[in-house]
N, C-alpha and C positions, 0 to 999 in steps of 0.2 A: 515445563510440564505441557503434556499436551493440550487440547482444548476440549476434546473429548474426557466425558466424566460418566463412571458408570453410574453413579449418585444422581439420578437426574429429578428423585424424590423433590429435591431444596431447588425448584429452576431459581435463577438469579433474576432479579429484576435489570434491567437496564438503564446504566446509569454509574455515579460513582458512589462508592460507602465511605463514608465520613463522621469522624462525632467532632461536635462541638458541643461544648460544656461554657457554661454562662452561672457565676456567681455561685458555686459550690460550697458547700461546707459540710462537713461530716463532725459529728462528735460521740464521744463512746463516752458512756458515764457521767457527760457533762464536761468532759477534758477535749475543744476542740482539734482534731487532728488536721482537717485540711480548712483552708481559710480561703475563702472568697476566688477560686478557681475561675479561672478563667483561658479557653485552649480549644482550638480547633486542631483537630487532627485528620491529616490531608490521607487521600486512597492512594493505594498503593505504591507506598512507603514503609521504611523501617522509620520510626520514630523514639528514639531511647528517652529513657526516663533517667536523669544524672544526678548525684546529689548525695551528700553526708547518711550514713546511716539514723533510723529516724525520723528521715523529713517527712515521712508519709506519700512516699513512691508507691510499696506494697498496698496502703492502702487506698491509693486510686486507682489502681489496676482490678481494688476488688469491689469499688462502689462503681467501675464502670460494666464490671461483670455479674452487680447485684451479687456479690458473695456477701457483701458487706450487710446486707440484709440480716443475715441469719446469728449476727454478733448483736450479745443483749446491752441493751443500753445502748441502739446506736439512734443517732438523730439526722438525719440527711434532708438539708434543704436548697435548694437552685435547679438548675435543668441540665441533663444528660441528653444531649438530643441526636438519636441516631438513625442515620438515614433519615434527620426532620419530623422523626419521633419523641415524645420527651420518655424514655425508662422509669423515670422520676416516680410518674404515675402509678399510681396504685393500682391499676387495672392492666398492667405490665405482664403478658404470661412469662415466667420465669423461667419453662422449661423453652420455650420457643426460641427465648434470648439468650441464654447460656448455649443451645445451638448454635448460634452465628456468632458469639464470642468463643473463641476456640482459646483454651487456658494452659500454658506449661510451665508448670512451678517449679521453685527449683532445684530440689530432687525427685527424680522420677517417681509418679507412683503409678505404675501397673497396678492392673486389678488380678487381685487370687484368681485367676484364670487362664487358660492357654494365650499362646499369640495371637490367632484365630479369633478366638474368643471375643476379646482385647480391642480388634478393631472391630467386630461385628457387633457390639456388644449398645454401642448409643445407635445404631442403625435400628435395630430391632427395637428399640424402646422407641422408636419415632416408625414403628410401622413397618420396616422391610421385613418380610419373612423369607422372601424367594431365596433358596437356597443355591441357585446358579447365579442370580444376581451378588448377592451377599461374596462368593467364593470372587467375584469379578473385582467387585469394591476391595476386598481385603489384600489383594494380589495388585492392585492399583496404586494403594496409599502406601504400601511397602515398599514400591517401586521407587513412588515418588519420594520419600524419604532413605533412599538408599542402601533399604532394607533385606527387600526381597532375595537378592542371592545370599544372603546370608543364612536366611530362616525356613527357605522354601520348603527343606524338607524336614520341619519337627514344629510345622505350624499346630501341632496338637500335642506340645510340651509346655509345661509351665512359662509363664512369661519371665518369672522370678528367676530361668537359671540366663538368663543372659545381661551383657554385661554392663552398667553404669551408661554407657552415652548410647549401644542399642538400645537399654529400657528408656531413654528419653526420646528416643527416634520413634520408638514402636509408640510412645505417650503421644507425638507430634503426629502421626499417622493415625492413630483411634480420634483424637482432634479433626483431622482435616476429612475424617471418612464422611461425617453429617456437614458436611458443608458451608463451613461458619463464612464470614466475611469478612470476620479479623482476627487474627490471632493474638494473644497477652499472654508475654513470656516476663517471666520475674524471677531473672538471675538463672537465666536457663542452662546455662553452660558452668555456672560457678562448682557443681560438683561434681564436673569432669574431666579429663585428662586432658593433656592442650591437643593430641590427632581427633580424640571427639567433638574437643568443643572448637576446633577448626570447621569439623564437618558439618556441624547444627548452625554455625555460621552461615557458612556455604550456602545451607538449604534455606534460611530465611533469605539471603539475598535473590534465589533464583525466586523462590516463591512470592515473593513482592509481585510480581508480573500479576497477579492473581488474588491477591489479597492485603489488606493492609496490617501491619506488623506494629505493635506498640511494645516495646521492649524496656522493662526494669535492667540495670546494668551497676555496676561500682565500679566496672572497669574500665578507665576512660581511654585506654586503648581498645577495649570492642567496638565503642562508642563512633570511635575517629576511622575505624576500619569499615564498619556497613551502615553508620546513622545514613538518612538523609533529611533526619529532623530533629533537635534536641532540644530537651526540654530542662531546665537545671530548677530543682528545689529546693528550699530550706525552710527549716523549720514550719513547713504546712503551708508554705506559699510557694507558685510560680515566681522566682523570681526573672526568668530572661527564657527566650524562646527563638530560635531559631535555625538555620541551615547550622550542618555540624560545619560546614567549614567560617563560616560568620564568628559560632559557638566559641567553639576550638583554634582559631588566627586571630579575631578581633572581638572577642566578648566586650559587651556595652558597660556590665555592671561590675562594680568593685567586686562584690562576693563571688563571681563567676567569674571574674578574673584571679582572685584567690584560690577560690576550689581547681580551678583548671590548673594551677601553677603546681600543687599540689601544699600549699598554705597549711590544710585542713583537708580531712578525711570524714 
């Protein structure tokens, strides 16, 4: 991607974006789901999250994006520290941080509104009005997600009529328009065809250049193809951490020696 951004709203600080997480625990209802976390997560990298259905992958991608907030009964206590912030904090503005955490679930949800729309749509609730800026931005993040010859000319039709791994490109592009810092993708490709989810591949590898990428995955072939950090859990713990090829050639722990083997699922 270029270096030029019509976005210049969000300037970047100078510097690297990083979370480290120190002595985590989440619990819902009194049932703990994540247990005594502990993880730095390096800049501009893909970082996959690997592990049995369960282990509470999904929800550390939603306590690191304070989704996990809005679930009743939940209880979160240790440090989310980003950019050397703690999140934790209750004096956290929500809307500020959910901006630079940029979120791709994993099926697409477009909002009931045009394409256009779609990407202009978190600009305008952070302030842009200008409508030749906005038109620059939305022709931008198309671009940059592989979008734009695609959609150029029906950017004022439903976003709804196009197809499964487009609406996840056009979701990956309304993300990247407000200028987050990292992306959290959870299972971003699982419900799409293997030339789409080749494509959204492709585009987190190049985009690392630019942002850092934390990826939920079950498929430890996506993992071994664009990791360049993995993380393996079970049951609400980190159990092993490291380069995917350390991960994936010489895993340290029996369990992650297992899982990788494919022992267990």
């Amino acid at each position: 991607m270029a270096l030029f951004r019509p976005n210049n709203k969000f300037a970047r600080s100078s510097g690297n974006s990083h979370i480290d997480i120190e002595h985590l625990n989440v619990s819902i209802a009194g049932n703990q789901i994540l247990k005594d976390i502990n993880l730095h997560i390096s800049d501009n990298k893909i970082t996959c999250i690997i592990g049995p259905s369960g282990c509470g992958k999904t929800t550390l991608l939603k306590t690191i994006n304070l989704l996990i907030n809005s679930v009743e009964g939940v209880s979160i206590n240790g440090k989310i520290n980003v950019n050397g912030v703690n999140i934790i904090d209750r004096n956290t503005d929500l809307t500020v941080h959910r901006r630079i955490m940029g979120l791709v679930w994993q099926k697409p949800v477009p909002l009931p509104m045009s394409i256009f729309e779609n990407i202009a749509y978190g600009c305008r609730i952070h302030g842009i009005r200008n409508r030749r800026k906005l038109k620059m931005i939305v022709e931008y993040y198309l671009k940059a997600v592989g979008l734009w010859e695609e959609v150029r000319d029906r950017l004022r039709t439903p976003s709804i009529g196009l197809s499964l791994g487009q609406q996840q490109r056009l979701c990956l592009a309304r993300s990247l328009a407000v200028e987050p810092r990292f992306i959290l993708a959870d299972e971003a490709t699982s419900a799409l065809d293997p030339i789409s989810s080749k494509i959204i591949e492709e585009l987190f590898v190049k985009l690392k250049e630019n942002y850092s990428i934390v990826m939920v995955t079950h498929t430890l072939r996506q993992a071994l193809r664009i990791a360049d950090d993995v993380i393996f859990m079970y049951m609400g713990e980190v159990i092993e951490t490291g380069s995917a090829e350390q991960i994936f050639k010489n895993p340290q722990h029996e369990l992650t020696q297992k899982y990788i083997s494919g022992a267990f699922s």
